[in-house]
N, C-alpha and C positions, 0 to 999 in steps of 0.2 A: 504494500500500500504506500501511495506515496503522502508524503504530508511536509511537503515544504523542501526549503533548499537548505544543506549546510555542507559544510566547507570542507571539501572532502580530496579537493586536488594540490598538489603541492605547491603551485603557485597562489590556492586562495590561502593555505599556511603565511607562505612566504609575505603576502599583502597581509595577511595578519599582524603578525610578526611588526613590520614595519610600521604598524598603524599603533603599535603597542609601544612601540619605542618612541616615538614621536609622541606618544600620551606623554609619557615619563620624562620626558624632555623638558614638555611644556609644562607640567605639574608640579617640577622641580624648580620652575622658573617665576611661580604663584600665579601664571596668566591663567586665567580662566578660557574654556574650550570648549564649544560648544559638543556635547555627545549624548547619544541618547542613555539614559539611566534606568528607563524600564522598557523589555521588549517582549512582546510575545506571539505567538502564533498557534492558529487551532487549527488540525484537518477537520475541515467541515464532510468529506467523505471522499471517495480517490479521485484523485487532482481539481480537487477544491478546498483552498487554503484562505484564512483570512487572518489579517497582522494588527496588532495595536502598536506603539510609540507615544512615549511619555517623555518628555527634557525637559528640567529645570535647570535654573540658576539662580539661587534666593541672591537678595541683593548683597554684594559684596562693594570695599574701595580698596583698589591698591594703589600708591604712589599716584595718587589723585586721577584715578580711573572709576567712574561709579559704572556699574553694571548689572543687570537682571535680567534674564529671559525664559521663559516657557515659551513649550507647546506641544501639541498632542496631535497623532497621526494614524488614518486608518489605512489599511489595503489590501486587495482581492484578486490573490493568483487563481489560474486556472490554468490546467497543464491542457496542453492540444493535440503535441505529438510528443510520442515515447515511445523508446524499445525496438526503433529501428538503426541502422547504421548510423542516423543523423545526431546531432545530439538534442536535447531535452529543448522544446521549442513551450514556452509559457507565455498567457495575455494576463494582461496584471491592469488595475488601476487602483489610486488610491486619492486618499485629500488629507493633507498635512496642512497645520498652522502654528505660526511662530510668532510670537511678538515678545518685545520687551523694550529696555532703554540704555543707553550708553553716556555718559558727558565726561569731559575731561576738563578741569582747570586748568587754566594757563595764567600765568604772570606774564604782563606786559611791561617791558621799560624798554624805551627807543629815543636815540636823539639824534635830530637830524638838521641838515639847515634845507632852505628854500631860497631859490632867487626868482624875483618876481621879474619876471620877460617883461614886462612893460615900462618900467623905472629901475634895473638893475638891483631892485634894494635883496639885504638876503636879511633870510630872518630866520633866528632858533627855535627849533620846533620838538619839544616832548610830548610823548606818549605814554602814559604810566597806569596801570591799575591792572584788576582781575577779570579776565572773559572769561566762559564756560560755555566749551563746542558742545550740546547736546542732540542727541536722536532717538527718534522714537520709531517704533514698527510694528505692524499687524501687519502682517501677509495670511493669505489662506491660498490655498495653491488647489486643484484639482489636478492627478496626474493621468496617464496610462501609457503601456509599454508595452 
């Protein structure tokens, strides 16, 4: 009975593998990454398969980075062909959503001069205080494959 795909070839190892060290990389670095933290899948009966996905990010700051995101994701394989020479052909769709927020402080200090093109005069010019680049997101996505 089939019920889903998993990772069974050397190369989807090998992309494992590497996706795991690149975790550890960046977990060791305190940057936050987006990945999914709940996954699951149920055979609905042979080659019918449906998936859930859950990621969070509660709010965190690092080194004046504010960040947060969820979202939750549904999807519906269906096998087509199997079991001949070919390999394993599946139609899939699903609908993922994501939103959350990002800002980053910044310190501003700038000194500069200006020459006015019409009277040659030049003049000193500062720029000083705190900005904060922020974004925000809701996407919702419908997909299929």
């Amino acid at each position: 009975m089939w019920s889903g795909f998993h990772p069974s070839s050397r190369c989807e190892y090998a992309q494992l593998a590497r996706s795991f060290r690149l975790l550890e990389c960046f977990s060791s670095s305190g940057l936050p990454i987006p990945f999914p933290v709940l996954t699951g899948r149920l055979g609905l009966f042979s080659g019918l398969d449906i998936g859930f996905r859950y990621t969070t990010l509660p709010a965190i700051t690092i080194a004046g980075v504010n960040a947060n995101y969820s979202g939750w994701g549904l999807d519906l394989r269906c096998k087509i062909l199997d079991g001949l020479e070919l390999p394993t052909v599946t139609l899939g769709m699903g609908y993922d959503t994501l939103n959350g927020t990002v800002s980053v402080a910044t310190n501003v200090n700038q000194n500069s001069t200006y020459t006015d093109p019409s009277d040659s005069s030049v003049y000193n010019v500062t720029v000083s205080g705190l900005t904060t680049y922020a974004l925000n997101w809701n996407t919702k996505v419908w997909a299929r494959s």
